[in-house]
PAMI-556018 format. One record per atom (N, C-alpha, C): x, y, z. Coordinates in pm, whole numbers, plus 50000, padded with zeros to 5 digits. Example, Ala and Ser with C-alpha at 12.3 -4.5 7.8 and 13.67 -1.06 7.14 Angstrom:
! PAMI-556018
513194943150780
512304955050780
513204967050780
512854977550708
513674989450714
512905000350787
This chain:
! PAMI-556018
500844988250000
500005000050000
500885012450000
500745022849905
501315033349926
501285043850039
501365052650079
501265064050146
501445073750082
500065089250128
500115095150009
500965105750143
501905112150130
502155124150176
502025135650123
501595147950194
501435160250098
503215167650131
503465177049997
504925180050014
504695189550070
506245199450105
505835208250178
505075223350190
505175224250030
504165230449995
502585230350061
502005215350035
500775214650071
500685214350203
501705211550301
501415215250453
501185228350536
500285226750632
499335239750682
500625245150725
500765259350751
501935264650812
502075265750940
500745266351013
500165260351185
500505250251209
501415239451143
501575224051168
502385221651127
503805213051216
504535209951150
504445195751090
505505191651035
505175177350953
504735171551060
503645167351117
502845158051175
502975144251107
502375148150960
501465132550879
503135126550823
504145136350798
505005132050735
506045120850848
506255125050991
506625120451065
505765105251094
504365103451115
504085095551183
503845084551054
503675087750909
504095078750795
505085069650806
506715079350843
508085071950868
507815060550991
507155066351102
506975053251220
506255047251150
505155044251112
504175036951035
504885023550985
506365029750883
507085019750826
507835016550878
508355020750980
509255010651091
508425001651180
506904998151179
506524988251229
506674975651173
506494963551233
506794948151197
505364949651106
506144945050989
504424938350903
503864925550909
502524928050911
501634916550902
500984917150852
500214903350826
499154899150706
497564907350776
497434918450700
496354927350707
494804920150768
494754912750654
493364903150703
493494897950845
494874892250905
494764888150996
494384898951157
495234908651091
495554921651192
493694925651203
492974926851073
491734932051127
490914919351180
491514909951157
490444900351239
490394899951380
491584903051431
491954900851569
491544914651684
490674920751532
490064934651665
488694934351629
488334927551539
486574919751521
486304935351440
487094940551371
486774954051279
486434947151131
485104948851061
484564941950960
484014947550830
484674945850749
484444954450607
483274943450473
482704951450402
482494937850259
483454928750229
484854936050229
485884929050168
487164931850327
486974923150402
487504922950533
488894919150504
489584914950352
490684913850407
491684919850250
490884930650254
491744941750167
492404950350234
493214954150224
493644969850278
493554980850280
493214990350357
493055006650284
493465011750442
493155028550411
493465040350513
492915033150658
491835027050678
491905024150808
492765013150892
493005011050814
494164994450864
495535007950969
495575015050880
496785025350908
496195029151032
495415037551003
494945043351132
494375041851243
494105027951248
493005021851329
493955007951401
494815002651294
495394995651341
496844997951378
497345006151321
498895010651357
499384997851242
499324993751148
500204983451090
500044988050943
501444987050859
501864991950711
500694977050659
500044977550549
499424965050480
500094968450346
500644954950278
501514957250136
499924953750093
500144958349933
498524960949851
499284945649786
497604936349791
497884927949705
496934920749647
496904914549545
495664909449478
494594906049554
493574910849478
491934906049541
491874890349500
491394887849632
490574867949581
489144869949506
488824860349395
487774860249397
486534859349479
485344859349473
484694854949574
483904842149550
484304832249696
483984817749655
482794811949716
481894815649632
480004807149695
480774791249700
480544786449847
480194774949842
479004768349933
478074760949853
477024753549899
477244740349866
476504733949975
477024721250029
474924715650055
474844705550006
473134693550056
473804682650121
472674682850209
473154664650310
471694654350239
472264645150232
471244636850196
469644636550247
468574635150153
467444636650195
466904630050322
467824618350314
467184605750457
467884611450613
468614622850617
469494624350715
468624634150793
468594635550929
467704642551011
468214655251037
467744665451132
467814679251152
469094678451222
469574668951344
470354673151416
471924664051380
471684660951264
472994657051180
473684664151112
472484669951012
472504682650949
473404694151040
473154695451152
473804707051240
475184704851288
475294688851286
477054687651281
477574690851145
476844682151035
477614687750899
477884704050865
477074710550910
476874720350914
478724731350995
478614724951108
479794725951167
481384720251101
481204710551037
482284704150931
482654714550844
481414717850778
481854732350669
482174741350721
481564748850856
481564759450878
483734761750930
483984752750995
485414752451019
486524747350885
485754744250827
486784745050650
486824757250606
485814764150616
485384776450550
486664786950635
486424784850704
487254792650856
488724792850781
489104777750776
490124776350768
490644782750574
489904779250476
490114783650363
490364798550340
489444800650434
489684819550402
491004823850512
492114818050535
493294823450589
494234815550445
493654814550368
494754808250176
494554816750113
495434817950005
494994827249903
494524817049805
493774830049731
492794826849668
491414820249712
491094816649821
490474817449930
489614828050016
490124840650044
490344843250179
489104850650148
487914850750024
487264856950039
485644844050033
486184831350045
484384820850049
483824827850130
482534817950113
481104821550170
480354812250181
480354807450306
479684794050285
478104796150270
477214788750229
475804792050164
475194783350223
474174783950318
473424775350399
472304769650306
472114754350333
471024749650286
469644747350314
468894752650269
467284752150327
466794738450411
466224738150508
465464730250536
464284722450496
464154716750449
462814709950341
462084695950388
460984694250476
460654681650425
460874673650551
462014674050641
462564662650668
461714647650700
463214637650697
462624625550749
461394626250876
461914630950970
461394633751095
460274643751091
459734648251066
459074660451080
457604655351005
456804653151101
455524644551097
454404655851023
454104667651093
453264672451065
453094682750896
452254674550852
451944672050735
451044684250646
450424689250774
449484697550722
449474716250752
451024718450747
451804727350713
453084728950652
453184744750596
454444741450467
455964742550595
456914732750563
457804731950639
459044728550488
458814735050401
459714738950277
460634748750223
461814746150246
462694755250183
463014764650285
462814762250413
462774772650523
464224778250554
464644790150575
465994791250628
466614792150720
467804791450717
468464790250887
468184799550993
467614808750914
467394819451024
465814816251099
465404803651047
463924801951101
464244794551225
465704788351235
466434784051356
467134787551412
468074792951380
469004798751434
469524814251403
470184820251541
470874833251550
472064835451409
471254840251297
472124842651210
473564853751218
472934860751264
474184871851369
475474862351411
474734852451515
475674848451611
476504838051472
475674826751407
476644825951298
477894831551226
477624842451183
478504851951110
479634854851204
479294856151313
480894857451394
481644845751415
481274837551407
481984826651387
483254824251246
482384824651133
482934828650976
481674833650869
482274833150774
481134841050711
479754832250635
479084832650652
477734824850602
476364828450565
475884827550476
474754836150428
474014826350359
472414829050462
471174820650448
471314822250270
470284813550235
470284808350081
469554821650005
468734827550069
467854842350018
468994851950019
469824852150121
471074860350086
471794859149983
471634848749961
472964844649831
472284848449705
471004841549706
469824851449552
470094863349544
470264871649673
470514884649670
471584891049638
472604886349670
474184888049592
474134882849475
473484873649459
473904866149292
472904877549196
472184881949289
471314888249144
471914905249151
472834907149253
473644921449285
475034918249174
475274905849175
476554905249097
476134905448983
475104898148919
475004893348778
473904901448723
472714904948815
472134914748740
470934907748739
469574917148754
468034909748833
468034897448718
468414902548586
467584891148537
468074876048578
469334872148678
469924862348684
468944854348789
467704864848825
466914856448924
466094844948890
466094844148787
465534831948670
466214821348722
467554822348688
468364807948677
469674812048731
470344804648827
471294801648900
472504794248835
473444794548793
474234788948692
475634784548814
475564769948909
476434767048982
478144763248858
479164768548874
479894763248831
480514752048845
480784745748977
481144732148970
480314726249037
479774714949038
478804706049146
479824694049134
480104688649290
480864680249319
480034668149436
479064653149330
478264646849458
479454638049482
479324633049668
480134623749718
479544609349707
480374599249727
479834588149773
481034580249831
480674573949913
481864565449957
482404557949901
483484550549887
484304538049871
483374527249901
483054514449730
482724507149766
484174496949926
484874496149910
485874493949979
487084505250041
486414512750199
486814525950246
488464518950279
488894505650304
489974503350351
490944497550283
492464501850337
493154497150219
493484483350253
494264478450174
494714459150185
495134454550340
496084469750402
496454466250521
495644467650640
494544474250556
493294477050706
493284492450707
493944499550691
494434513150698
493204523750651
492984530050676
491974541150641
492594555250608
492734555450429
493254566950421
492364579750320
492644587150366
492284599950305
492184602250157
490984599250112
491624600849916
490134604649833
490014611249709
489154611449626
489384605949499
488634595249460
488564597349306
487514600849231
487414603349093
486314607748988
485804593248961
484484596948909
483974582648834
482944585348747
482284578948660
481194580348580
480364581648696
479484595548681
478004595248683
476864585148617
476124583048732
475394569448717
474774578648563
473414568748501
472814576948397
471754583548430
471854593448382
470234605448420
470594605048547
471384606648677
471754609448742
471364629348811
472634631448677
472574642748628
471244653748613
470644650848530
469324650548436
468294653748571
468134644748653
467044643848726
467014653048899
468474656748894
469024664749038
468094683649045
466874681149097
467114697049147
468034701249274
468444710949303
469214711749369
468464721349473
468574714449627
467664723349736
466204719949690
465394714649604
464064712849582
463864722949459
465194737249431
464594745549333
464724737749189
464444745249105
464294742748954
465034752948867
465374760748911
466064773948864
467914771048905
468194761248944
469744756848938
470184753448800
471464753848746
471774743948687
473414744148708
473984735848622
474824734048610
476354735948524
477514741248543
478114742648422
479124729448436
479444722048546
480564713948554
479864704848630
479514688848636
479204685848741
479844670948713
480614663148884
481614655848875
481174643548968
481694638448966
480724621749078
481904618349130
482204620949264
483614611349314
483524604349441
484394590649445
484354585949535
485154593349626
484684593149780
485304601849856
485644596050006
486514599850077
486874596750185
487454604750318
487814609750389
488484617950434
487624633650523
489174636850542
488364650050644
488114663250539
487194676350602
486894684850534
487904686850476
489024687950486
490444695750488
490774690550317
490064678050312
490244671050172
489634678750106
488734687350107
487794691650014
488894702849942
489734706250066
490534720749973
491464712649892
491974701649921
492854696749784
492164695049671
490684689449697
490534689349593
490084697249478
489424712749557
489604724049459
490534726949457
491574724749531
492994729549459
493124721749278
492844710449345
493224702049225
492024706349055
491404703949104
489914715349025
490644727648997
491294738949044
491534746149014
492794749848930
493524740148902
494394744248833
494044734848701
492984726848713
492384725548575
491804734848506
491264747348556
490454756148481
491054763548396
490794766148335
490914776248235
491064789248286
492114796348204
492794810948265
491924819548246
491144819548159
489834828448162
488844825148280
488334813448323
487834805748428
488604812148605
489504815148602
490134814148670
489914830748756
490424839648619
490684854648637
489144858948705
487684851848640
486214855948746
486504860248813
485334869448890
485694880148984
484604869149134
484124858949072
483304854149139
483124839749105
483124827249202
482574816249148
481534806949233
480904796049205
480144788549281
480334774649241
480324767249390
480894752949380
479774747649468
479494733049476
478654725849553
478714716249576
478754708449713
479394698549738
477644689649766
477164679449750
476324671749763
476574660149852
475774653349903
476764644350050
477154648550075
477184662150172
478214666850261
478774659550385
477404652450419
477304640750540
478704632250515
479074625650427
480584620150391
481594627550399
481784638350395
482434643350487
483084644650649
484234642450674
484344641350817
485004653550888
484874652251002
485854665751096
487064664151062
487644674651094
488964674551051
489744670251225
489054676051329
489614673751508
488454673051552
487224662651582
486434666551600
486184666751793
485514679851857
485594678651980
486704690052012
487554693151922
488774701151963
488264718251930
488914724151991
488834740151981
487594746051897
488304746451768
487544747851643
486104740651646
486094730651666
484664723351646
483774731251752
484244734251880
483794742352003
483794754351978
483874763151912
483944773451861
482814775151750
482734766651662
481924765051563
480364762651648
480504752351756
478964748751780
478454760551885
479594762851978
478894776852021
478244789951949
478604790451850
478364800751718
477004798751702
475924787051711
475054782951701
473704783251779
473724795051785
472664799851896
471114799251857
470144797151924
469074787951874
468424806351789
467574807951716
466624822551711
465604824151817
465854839551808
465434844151925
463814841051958
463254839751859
461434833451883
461724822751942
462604813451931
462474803051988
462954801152137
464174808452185
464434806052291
463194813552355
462594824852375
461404830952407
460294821452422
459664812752335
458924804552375
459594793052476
460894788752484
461214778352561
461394786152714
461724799452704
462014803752856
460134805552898
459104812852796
458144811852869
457114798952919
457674787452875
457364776052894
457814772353080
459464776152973
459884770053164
459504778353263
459404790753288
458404796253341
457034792553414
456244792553324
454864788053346
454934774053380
455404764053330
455284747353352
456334743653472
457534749453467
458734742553542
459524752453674
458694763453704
459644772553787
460824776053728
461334778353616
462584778453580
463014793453480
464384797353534
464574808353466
466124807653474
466474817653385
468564816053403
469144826153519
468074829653522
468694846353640
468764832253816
467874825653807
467994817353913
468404808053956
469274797253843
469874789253759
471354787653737
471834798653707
473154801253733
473764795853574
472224796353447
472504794253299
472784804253258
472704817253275
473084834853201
474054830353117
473964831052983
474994831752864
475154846652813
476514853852825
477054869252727
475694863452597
475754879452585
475094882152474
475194877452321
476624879852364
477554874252255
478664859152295
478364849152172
479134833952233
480814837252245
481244850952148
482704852252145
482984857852292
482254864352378
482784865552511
482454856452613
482114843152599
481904833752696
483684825352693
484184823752768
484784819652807
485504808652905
486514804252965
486914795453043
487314801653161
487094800853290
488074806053404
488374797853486
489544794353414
490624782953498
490204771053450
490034772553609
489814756253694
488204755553631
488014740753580
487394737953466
485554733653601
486384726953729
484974725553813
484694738653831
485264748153849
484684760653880
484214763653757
484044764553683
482824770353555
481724763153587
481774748353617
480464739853606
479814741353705
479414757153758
478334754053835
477194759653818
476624752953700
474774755253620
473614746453744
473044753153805
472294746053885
471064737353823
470444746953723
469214741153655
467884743353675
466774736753658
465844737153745
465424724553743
464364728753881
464114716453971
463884707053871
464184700753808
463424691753723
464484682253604
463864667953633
464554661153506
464254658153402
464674655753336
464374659853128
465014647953137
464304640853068
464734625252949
464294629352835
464944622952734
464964621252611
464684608452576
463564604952509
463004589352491
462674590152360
463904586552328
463364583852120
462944572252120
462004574052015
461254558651977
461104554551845
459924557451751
459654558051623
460534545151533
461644550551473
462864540951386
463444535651507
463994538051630
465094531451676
464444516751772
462684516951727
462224506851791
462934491751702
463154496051585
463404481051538
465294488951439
465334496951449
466994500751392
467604498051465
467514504851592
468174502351745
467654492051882
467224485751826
466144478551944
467064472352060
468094468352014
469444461552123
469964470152221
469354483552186
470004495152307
468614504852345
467764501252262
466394511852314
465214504452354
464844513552528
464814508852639
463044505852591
462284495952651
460514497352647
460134511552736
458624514952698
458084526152767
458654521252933
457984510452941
458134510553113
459194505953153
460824496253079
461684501153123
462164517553163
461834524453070
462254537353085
461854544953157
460494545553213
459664546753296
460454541753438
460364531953486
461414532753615
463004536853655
463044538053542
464364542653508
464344558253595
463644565253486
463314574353535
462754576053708
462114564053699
461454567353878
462654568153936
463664558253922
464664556054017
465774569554044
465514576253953
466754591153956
466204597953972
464914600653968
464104609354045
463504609454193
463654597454276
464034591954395
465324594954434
465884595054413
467384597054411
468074605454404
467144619354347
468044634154316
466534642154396
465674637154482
464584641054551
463714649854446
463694649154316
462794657554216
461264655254222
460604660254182
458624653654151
458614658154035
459474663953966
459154666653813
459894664453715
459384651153641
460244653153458
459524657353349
460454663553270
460184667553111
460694656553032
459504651352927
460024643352898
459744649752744
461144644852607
461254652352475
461324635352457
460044636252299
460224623052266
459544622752155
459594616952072
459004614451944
457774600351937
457264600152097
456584587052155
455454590252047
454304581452036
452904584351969
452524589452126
450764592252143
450014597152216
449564583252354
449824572652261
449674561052397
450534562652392
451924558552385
453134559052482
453394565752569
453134579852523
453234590152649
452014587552754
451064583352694
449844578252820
450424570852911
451094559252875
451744547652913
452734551153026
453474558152993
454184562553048
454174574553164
453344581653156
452564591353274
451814576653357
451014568753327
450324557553387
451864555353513
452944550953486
454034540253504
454454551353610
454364565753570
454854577353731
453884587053723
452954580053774
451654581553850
451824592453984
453464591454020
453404598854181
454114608154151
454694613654019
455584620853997
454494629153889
455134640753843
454764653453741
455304650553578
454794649453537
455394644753359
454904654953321
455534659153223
455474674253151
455754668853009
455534677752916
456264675452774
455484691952733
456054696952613
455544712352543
454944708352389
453894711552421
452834713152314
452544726752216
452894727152106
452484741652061
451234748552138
450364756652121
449284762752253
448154762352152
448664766151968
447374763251891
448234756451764
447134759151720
447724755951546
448564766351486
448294776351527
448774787251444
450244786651477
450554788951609
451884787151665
452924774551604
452124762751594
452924748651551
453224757351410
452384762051316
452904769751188
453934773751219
454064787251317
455154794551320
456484788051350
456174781751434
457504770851491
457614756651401
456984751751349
457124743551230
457954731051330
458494717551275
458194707151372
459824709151430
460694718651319
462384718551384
462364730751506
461414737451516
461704743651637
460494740651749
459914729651693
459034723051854
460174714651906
461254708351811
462414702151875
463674707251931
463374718951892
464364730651947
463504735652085
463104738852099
462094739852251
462294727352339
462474717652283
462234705152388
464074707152393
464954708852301
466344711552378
466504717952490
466264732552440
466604740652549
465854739852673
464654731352648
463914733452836
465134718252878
465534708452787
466504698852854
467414702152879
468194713352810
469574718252823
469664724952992
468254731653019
468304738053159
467414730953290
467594711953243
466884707553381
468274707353462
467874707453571
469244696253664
469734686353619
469654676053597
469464663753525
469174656853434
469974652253321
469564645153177
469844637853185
469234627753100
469344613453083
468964612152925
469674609052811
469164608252679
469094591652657
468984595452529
468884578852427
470714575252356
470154562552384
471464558152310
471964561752189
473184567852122
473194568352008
472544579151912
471984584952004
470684593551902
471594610751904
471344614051792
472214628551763
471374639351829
469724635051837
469234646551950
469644646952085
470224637652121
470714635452289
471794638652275
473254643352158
473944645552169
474254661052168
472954667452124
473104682252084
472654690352225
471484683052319
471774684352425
472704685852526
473464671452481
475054673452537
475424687552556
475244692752400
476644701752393
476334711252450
474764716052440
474104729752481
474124723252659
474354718152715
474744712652894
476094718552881
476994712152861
478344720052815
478584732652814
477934737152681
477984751152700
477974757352796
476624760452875
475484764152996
477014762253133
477544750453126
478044746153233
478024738153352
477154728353310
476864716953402
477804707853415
478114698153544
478474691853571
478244679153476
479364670653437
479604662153359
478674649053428
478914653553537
477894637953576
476114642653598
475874651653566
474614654153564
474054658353384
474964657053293
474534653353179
474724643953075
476104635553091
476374627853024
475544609553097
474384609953088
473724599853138
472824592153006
472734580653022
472524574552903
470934563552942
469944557752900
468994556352913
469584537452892
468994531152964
469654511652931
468964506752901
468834493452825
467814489952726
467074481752855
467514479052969
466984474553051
466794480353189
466144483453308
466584488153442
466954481553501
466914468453493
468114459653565
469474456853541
469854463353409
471474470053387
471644481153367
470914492353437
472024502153470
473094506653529
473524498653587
475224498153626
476164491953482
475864486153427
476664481453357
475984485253151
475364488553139
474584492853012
475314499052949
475734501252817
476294509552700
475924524152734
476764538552732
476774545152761
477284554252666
476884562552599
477634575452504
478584580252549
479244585952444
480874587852496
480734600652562
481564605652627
481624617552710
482484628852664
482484641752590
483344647852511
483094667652565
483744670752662
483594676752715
484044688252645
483464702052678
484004716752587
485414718852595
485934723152487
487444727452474
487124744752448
487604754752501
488144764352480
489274769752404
């Protein structure tokens, strides 16, 4: 970057060289990589890691001027059969590639592009639209963005039709689409599990028959079928490798878009470590929703965070560690225990680890005897007799569960944030107990974690029997990293 000085002509005669002096210190400071310098004071531009007059003045550091990156749309689909709270780890897989890509050049300017919600497996109620919905119908898009950069799918229409011009609102023209699939054979001769992609023929009409997100207005200019293996981190070799196939005209764009399909095949790159903890804290539920879950706990459970000892910063980038790791964990909760009793598929997918109503049912009696409670919340995907069944079985105790209040409301909250409500009133009992195996009992986990509870009052696991709970299969225990 240059510096413009005025000569001495153009200096006021009331002033001596001021600008000319503090230019010369300017360039006797140590240089650093600009993008990095403004990241580290959370100061945020369109183009956050160009240089200009405020870097100087704001930051005290010389920035050398150097080529602009293009800007890199990438969108990523998880398979149609995969549920909401899988989706939210994959989700986390990209979001820390993305992180990591934009400190490369040619890089440093992606965007990762969130995928609509549509449909899911799970999501029963039938007789509202629960299509194409965006992340912001779940989650703190704000709190996202500080994490790295990401922009709901209506955002991206909105840049794409700012870059290319309204009429591009017709049709979407992805430049590369990249679907995964695994290795018929993921291991090598020696047993070994290694990291690798190859290309392969696209099945037939494959191609032909893909809308992409449910729209019709996608298409395609490149699209590639590879077998795949490995952590996110693979994905940048392999646009590396993509990228120096393109064409120098291809290349010079001021803008491109790529799409990864199976993102779910994809793996963490550390999963549990820093970054991944960083990423899921970023993930703050939307604000309609925590509002209905605090006035729930409220009204149904005595429960609030001011009394609780749950108060989360406003912001997830100022929550922190102090110290000594038992001294953070002291989230009291409220009076009350929350199970998680999945049923539905894992009655005959999982049946070797998932417990009957009335095993689970004493299960429950017995830790609620035991931690002196009269009240559980119970989050479950039971039908309407099971939960009968099961209120029948603790008859002397309080069973709770949250019901939208009408119809209109189940609209507004649609069936991923009636399951987002049943988190957060679990995230703030005293006491959890989930399902084996199940990714909704694990997202609980993390939001316990977060909050700051004691490890032995959330990592508790439900036994396919009550006469082995001492000895029963138990989920792994993966505590927050800072």
């Amino acid at each position: 970057m240059k510096l413009w000085v005025p000569s001495s002509g153009q200096t006021h005669s009331g002033f001596p060289n001021y600008i000319q002096l503090a230019s010369w210190l300017l360039l006797l400071l140590p240089r650093v990589d600009c993008a990095r310098a403004v990241q580290s004071t959370h100061v945020t531009r369109p183009e956050d890691d160009v240089c200009d007059w405020r870097d100087l003045f704001l930051l005290a550091y010389h920035c050398e001027q150097r080529p602009v990156d293009p800007v890199l749309y990438l969108l990523y689909d998880v398979n149609p059969s995969e549920g909401f709270n899988l989706r939210r780890d994959v989700y986390i897989r990209m979001a820390v590639l993305v992180k990591y890509l934009r400190t490369k050049p040619g890089y440093r300017r992606t965007k990762l592009v969130l995928p609509p919600w549509s449909n899911l497996v799970h999501w029963r109620s039938h007789t509202i639209d629960q299509s194409q919905l965006m992340w912001s119908q779940f989650f703190d898009l704000p709190s996202l963005k500080l994490y790295t950069d990401v922009l709901d799918l209506d955002e991206f229409f909105e840049a794409y039709r700012g870059r290319y011009g309204s009429s591009s609102a017709d049709v979407v023209e992805v430049d590369e689409v990249y679907k995964l699939r695994h290795f018929d054979n993921m291991f090598e001769q020696d047993g070994a599990f290694v990291d690798k992609f190859e290309e392969h023929v696209c099945p037939k009409g494959e191609i032909a028959a893909w809308h992409f997100f449910g729209y019709s207005n996608f298409t395609a200019r490149d699209f590639s079928c590879l077998h795949f293996q490995g952590s996110a981190l693979l994905l940048h070799r392999l646009l590396q490798a993509k990228r120096h196939q393109r064409p120098a005209t291809v290349e010079r764009r001021a803008a491109r878009t790529v799409l990864v399909l199976n993102a779910e095949i994809v793996l963490h790159d550390l999963w549990g470590n820093g970054d991944y903890w960083e990423a899921r804290r970023s993930m703050r539920f939307a604000r309609h929703l925590v509002e209905v879950a605090d006035r729930f706990r409220l009204s149904q459970l005595n429960s609030t965070d001011e009394h609780e000892g749950t108060v989360r910063p406003a912001r997830w980038t100022d929550e922190q560690s102090d110290g000594d790791d038992r001294e953070r964990r002291v989230a009291q909760g409220g009076r009350y225990l929350c199970a998680h009793l999945r049923r539905a598929d894992f009655l005959y997918g999982r049946d070797r680890t998932t417990p009957t109503v009335q095993s689970a049912a004493l299960q429950i009696r017995a830790k609620l005897l035991e931690l002196g409670l009269r009240t559980v919340f119970v989050a479950s995907d039971c039908s309407r007799t099971e939960f009968y069944n099961l209120r029948n079985y603790l008859k002397r105790f309080r069973v709770v569960r949250f019901e939208p209040e009408s119809y209109e409301q189940r609209t507004v909250l649609k069936d991923g944030g009636i399951a987002i409500v049943d988190q957060i009133v679990c995230s703030h009992a005293h006491y959890f107990v989930g399902t084996y195996e199940s990714t909704f009992t694990y997202r609980i986990y993390e939001e316990r974690e977060i909050l700051g509870f004691p490890t032995e009052r959330t990592f508790n696991t439900l036994c396919k029997s009550e006469k082995d709970m001492e000895g029963c299969e138990q989920n792994a225990v993966w505590p927050i990293v800072y």
